[in-house]
C-alpha positions in Angstrom: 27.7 -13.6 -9.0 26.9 -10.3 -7.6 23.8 -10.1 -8.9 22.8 -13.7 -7.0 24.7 -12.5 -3.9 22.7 -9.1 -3.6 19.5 -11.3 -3.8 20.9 -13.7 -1.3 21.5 -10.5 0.9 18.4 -8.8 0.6 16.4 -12.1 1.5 18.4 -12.6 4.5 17.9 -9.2 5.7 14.2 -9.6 4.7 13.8 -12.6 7.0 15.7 -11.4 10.1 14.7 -7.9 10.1 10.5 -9.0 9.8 11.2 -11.9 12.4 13.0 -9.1 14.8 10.1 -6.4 14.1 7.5 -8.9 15.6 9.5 -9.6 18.7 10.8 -6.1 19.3 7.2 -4.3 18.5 8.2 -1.8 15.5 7.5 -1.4 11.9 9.1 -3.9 9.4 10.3 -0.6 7.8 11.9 0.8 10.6 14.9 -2.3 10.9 14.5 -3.0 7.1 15.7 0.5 6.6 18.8 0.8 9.3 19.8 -2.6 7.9 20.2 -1.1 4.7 22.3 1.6 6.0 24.4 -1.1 7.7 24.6 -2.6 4.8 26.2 0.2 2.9 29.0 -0.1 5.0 30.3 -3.0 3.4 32.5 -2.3 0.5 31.1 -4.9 -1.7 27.7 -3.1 -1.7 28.9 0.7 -2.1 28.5 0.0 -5.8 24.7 -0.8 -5.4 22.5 1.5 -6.6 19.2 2.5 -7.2 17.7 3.3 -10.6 14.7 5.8 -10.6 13.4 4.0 -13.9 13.2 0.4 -11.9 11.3 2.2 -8.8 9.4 4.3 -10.9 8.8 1.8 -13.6 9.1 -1.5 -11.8 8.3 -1.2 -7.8 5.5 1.6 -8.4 3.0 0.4 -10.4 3.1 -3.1 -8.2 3.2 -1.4 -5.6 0.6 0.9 -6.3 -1.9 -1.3 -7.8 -2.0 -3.7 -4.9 -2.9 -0.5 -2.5 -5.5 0.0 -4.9 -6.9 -3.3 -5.0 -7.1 -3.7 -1.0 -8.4 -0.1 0.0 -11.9 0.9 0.7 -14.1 2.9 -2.5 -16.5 3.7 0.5 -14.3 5.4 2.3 -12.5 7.2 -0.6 -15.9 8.2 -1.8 -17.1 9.1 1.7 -13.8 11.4 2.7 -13.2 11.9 -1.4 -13.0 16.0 -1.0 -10.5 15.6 2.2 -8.7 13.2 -0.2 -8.4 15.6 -3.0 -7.7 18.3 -1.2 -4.9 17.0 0.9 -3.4 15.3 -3.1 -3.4 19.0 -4.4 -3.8 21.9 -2.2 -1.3 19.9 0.6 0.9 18.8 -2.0 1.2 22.2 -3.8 1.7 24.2 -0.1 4.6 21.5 1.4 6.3 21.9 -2.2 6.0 25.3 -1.7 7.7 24.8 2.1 10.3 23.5 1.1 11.4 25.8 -2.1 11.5 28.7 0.5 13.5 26.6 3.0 15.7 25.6 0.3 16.2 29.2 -1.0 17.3 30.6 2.5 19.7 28.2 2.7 21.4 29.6 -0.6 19.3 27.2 -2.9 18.5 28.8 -6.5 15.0 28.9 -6.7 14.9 26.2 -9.6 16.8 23.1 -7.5 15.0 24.3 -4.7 11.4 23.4 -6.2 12.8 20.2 -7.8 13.4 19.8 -3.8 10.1 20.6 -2.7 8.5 18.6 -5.9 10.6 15.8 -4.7 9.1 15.5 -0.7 5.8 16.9 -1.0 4.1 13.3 -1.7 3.6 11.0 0.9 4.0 7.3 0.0 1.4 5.0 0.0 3.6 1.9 0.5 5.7 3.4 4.0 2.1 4.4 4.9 0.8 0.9 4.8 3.4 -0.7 6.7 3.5 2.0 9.0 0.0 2.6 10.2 -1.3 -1.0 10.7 -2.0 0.2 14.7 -4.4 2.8 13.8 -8.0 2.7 12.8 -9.6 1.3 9.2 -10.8 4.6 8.4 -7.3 6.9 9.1 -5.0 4.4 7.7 -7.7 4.4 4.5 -7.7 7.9 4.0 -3.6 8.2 4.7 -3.3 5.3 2.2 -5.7 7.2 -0.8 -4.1 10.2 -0.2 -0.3 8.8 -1.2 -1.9 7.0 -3.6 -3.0 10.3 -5.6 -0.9 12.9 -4.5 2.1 11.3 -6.3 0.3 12.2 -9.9 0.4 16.4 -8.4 3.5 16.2 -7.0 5.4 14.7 -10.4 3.9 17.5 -12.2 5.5 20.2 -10.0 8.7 17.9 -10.6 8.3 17.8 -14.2 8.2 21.5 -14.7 10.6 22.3 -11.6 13.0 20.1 -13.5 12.2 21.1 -17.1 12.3 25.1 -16.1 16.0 24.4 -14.0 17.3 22.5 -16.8 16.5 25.4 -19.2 13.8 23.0 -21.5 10.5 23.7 -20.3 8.8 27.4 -20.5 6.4 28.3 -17.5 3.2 29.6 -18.5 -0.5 29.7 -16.7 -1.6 28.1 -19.8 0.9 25.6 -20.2 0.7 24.7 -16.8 -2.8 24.2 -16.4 -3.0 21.9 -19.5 -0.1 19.5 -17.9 -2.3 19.4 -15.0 -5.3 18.3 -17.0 -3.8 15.7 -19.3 -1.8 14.5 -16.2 -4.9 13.9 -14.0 -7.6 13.4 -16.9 -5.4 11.6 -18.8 -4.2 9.1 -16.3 -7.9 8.3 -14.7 -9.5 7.7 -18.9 -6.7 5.3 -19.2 -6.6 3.7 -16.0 -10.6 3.1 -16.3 -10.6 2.3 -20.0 -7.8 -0.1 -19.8 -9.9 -1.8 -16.0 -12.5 -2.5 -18.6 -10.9 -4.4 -21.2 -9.3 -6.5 -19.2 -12.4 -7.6 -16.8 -13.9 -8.2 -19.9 -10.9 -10.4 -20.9 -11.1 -12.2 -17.8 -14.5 -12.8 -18.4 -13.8 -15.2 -21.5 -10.5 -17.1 -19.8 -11.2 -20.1 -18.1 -7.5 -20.4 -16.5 -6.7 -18.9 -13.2 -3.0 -18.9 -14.7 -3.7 -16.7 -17.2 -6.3 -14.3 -15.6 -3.5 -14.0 -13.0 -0.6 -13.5 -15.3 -3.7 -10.8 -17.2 -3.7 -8.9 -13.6 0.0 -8.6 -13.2 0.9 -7.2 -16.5 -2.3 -4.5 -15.9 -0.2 -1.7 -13.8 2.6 -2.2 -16.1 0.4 -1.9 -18.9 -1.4 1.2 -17.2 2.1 3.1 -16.2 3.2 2.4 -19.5 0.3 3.7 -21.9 -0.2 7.0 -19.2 3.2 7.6 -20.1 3.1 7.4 -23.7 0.5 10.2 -23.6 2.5 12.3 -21.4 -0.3 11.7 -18.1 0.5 10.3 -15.1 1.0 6.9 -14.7 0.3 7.0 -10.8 -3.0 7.6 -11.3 -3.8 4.9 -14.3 -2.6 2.6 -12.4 -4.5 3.8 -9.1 -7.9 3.8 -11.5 -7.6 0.3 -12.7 -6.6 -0.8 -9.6 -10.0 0.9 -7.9 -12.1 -0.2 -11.1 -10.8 -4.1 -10.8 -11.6 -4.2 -6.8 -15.0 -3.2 -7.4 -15.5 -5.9 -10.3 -13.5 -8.7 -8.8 -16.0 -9.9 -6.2 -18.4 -10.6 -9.0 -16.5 -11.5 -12.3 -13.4 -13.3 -10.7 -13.8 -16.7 -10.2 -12.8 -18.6 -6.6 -9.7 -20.2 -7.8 -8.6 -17.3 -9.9 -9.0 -15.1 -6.5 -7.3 -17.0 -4.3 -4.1 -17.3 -6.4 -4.2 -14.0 -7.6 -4.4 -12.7 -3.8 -1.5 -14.8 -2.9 0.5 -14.1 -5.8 0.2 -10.7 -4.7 0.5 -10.7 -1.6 4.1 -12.3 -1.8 5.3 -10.8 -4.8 4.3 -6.8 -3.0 5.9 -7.7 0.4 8.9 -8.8 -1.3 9.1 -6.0 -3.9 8.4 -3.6 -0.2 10.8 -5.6 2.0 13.4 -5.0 -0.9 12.6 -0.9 -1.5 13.3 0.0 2.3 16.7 -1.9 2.4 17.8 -0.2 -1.1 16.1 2.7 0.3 18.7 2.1 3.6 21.8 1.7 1.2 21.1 4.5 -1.0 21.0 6.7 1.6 24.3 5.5 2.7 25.9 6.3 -0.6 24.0 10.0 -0.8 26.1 10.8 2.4 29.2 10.0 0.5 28.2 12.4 -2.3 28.7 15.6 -0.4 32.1 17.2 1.4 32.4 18.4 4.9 30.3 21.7 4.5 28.1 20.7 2.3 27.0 17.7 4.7 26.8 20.1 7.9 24.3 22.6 5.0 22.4 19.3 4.2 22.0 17.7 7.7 20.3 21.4 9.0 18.3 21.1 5.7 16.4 17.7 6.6 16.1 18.3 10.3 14.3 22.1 9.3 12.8 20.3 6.7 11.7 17.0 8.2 10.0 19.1 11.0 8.1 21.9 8.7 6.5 18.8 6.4 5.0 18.2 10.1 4.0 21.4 10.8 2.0 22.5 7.3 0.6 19.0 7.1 -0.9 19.6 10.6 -1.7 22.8 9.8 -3.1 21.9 6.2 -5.1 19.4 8.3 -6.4 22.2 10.6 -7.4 24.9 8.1 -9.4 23.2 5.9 -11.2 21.5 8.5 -12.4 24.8 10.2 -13.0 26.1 6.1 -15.1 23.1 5.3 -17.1 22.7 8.8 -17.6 26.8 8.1 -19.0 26.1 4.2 -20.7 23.1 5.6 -23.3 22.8 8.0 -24.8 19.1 6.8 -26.0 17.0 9.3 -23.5 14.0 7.4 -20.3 16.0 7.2 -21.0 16.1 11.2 -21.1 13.0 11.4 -17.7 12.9 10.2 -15.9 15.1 12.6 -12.9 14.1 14.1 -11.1 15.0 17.2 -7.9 17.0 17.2 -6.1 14.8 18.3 -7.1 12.2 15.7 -5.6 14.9 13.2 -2.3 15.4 14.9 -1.9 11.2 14.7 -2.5 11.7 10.2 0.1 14.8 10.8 2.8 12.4 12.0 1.5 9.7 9.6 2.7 11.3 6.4 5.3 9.3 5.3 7.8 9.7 2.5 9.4 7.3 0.7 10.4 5.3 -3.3 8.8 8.2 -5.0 10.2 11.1 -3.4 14.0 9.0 -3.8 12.9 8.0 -7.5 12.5 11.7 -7.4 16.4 12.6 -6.4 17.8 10.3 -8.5 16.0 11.0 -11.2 17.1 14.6 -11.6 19.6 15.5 -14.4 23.1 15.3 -14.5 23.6 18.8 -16.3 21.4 21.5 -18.0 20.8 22.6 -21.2 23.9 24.7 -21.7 25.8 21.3 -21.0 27.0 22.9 -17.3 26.6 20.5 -14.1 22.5 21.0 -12.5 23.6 23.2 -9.7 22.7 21.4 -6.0 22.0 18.4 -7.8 24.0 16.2 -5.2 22.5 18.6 -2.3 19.0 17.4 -3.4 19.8 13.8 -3.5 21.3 14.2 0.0 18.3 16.2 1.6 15.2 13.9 0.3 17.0 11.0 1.4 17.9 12.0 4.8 14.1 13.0 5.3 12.9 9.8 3.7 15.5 8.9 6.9 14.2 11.0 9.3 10.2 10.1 8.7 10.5 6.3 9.0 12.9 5.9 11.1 11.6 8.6 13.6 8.3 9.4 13.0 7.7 5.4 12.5 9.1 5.0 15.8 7.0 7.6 17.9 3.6 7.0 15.7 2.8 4.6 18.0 3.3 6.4 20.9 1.5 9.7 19.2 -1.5 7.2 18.8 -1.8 6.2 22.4 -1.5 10.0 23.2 -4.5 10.7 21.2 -6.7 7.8 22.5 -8.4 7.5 19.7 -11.7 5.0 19.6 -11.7 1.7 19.2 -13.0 0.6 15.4 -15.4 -2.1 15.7 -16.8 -0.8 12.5 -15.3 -4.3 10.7 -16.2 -6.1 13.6 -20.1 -5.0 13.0 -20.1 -5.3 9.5 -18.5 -8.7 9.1 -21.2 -10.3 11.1 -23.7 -8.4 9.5 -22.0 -9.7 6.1 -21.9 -13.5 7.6 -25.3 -13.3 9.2 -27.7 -11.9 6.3 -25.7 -14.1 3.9 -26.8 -17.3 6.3 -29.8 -16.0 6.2 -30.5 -15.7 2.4 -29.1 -18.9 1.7 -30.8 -20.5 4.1 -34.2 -18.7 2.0 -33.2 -19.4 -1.0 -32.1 -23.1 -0.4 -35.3 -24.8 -0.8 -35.7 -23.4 -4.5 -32.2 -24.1 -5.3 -32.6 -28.1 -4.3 -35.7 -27.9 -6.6 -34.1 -26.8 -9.3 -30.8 -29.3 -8.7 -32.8 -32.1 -8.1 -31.2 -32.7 -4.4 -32.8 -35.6 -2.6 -34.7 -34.1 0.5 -32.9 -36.0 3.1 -29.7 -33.7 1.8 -31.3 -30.8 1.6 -32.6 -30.8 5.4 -28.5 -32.1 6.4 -27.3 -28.4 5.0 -30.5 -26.7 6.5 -29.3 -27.8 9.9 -25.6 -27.0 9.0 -26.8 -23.6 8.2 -29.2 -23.3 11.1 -26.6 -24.1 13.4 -23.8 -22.1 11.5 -26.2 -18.8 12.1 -26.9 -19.7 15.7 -23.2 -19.4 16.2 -22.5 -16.1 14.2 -25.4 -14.7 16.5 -23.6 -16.4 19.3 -20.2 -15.3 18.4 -21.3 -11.6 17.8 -22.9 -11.4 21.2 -19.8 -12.6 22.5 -21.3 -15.3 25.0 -18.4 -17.6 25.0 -19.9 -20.2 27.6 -22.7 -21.3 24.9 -22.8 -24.4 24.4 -22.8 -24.7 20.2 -20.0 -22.1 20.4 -18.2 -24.5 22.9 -18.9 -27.5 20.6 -18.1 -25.7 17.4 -14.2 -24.6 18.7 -14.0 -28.3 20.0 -15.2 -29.3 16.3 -12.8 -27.0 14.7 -9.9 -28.2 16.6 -10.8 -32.2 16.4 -11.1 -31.4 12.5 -8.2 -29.8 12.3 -5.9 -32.6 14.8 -7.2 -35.1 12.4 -6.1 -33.1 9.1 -2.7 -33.7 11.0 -3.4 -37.1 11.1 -4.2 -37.9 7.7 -1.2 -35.5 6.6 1.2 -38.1 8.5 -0.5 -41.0 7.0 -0.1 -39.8 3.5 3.1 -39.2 4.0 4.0 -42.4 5.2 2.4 -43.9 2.1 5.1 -41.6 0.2 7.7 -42.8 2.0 6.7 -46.3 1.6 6.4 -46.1 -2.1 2.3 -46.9 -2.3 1.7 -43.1 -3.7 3.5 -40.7 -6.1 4.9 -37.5 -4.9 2.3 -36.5 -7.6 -0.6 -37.8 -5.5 0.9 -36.7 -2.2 1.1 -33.1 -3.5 -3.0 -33.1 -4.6 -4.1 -34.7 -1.7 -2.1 -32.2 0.6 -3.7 -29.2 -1.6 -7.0 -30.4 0.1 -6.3 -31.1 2.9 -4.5 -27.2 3.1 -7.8 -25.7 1.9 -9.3 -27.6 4.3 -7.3 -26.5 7.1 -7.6 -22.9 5.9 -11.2 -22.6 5.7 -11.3 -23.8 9.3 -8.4 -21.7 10.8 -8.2 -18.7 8.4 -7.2 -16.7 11.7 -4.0 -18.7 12.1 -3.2 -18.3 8.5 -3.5 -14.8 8.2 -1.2 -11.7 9.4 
């Protein structure tokens, strides 16, 4: 029954604390989290707690793969050396931060680099749901950087943990060949396993099972990264990138759309669910520590909350000024930002599951069979800064964004009616040979031309924003008739129901069309 009740819990919280985020203006993350540290006030729920195997093994990969799926290869290919840089050289330097903090604070050097290991990667999922008010471009770049810097940061973790614990030797050679088959590893079997299975998909004719084929990928990914000793993070990031660049051609319609929507639900709920477990763990770390070790751990995350800030800005800086120094291309002009645009991605790194996963995940004792020194100071510390950066820095993001006054992006805008407009227009080239080769009676062939004709007079229209023309006018007065008489019918069918003339069966497949039909009209009130 406790089981049943923490599910009841967690979907309650879920509902309130998204429906209160839309009326109040703030991140989903931001209420989802202080509920959860409500939540661990209730003595029922002090027992709750947080496995790093089911966030590393279970929420991750989901997580992770979805990100992939729904981020933009242009831009990751476009911005890929700011990318890398930021997933290693950023990574390396705010592990680095930390250890010294740490160590002046009476840290041994070991527990204080599992520390640093432990809060250097942002996380792609808090990043997500916490940057929806800035532009495509920062939010993508934000978003591929968590989702690579998690692979660097849980090597410096591995060997942190393996050289504190008294099991892992540190040598330059040793080290560089865990970087290799971590990042080299992880990307061959991300892209070899993306390849199999759109092949597999190819030859299935079910959208059940080519859906129930894409949710076991990332598990399937983590799992064989992990058997080889690479990093799962990035096998499941490199099937995720391979499958959104074959989906639009290989997938079929049906298969899409219930693939998208299983994801969609199962990734917000799986999200939703992190940040209030995220919220009660951090209730229970605060428990872990006495009097004087709490006043020691509460300096720690404000010192250290503010330097991940400070050398991610700085990080941000440097290599700009290095790479605009090296490189004087026309293009990388182009990309230029402003400096304030950098100090928004400075408060925009986000930690989150990982770095907690992290803490948790670090040994009870060490090899000699004596307790891991600081072990319940490290728990403490990354999950007060996981605290601190959503809670506070989710809170004043917003306002850091309007400081910078930062373009509008009407880069989607532009290319979605490019997209809609030279697709009208090849059809509408292409539709004579096509009702050829069909057979299709001329009389129904001139009925789509017009549709067409008039459906590109009214992207032009649209695009040009001339609201007061008149097939613009007659098309939203279409829409809405259409879509009062769906209502209609809907009522009528389920009268018949009620009346006992159709089956529940029949009601269901007629309201199935009747949905599509509704979405492909209003896909705007549909979507969020």
């Amino acid at each position: 029954m406790f089981g049943l009740g923490l599910v009841v819990i967690l979907g309650v919280t879920i509902v309130l604390c998204t429906g209160l985020a839309s009326r109040l203006r703030v991140a989903p993350p931001v209420l989802l989290l202080l509920s959860g540290l409500l939540l661990g006030f209730l003595p029922s729920l002090r027992e709750v707690s947080l496995p790093p195997e089911v966030v590393l093994f279970l929420f991750l990969p989901a997580l992770l793969f979805w990100e992939s799926l729904t981020t933009s290869l242009r831009e990751i290919r476009a911005n890929l050396r700011g990318i890398i840089l930021a997933s290693t050289l950023l990574v390396v330097a705010t592990a680095g931060a930390v250890a010294v903090i740490g160590h002046l604070f009476g840290m041994a050097w070991g527990p204080a680099w599992v520390l640093g290991a432990a809060l250097a990667p942002t996380d792609a999922t808090a990043v997500g749901a916490l940057t929806r008010n800035l532009s495509r471009r920062d939010v993508t770049l934000l978003k591929a950087e968590s989702l690579i810097n998690d692979g660097t940061a849980l090597v410096i973790y591995g060997i942190a943990v393996g050289a504190t614990v008294g099991t892992e030797k540190i040598t330059a050679l040793h080290v560089s060949w865990l970087v290799i088959l971590a990042y080299a590893g992880g990307i061959l079997v991300g892209a070899v396993l993306a390849l199999v299975v759109i092949r597999l998909r190819a030859q299935m004719n079910s959208p059940t099972q080519e859906t129930v084929l894409t949710t076991l990928t990332p598990f399937l990914a983590y799992f064989l990264a992990e058997i080889i000793e690479a990093s799962g993070v990035l096998a499941v990031v490199t099937a995720g990138l391979f499958m959104s660049q074959a989906r639009p051609r290989r997938s079929r319609a049906g298969s899409r759309r219930q693939s998208d929507g299983f994801w969609s639900l199962s990734t917000f709920i799986l999200n939703a669910s992190l940040f209030v477990l995220v919220g009660l763990e951090l209730h229970a770390a605060a428990r872990l520590l006495n009097g004087d070790l709490v006043v020691r751990g509460l300096m720690l995350v404000a010192i250290i909350s503010l330097s991940l800030i400070i050398v991610r800005i700085g990080h941000l800086f440097t290599v700009t000024y290095i790479i605009r120094l090296l490189d004087r291309r026309p293009a990388q002009r182009l990309r230029r930002v402003s400096h304030r645009a950098r100090i928004v991605s400075g408060v925009g790194g986000f930690r989150g599951a990982v770095s907690l996963a992290a803490a948790l995940g670090v040994p009870l004792l060490v090899a000699s069979g004596e307790p891991l020194p600081e072990r319940d100071l490290i728990v403490f510390v990354t999950s007060g800064v996981i605290g601190v950066t959503i809670l506070i820095q989710g809170l004043i993001l917003p306002a850091v964004a309007r400081w910078a006054a930062l373009a509008q992006d009407t880069a989607m805008h532009e290319e979605r009616y490019l997209a809609e407009r030279t697709a009208t227009q090849e059809a509408l080239a292409a539709l004579d040979e096509a009702a050829m080769a069909l057979g299709t009676d001329s009389t129904v062939s001139q009925r789509l031309r017009k549709d067409y004709e008039t459906h590109l007079r009214i992207i032009n229209a649209s695009a040009r924003n001339i609201d007061g023309d008149d097939e613009v006018r007659q098309e939203q007065q279409y829409k809405a008739l259409r879509l009062h008489m769906l209502e209609q019918k809907r009522a009528t069918v389920v009268r018949l129901r009620n009346e006992g003339h159709i089956d529940d069966t029949v009601l269901r497949m007629i309201q199935n069309k009747l949905d599509s039909e509704e979405l492909r009209l209003a896909p705007e009130q549909h979507s969020e």
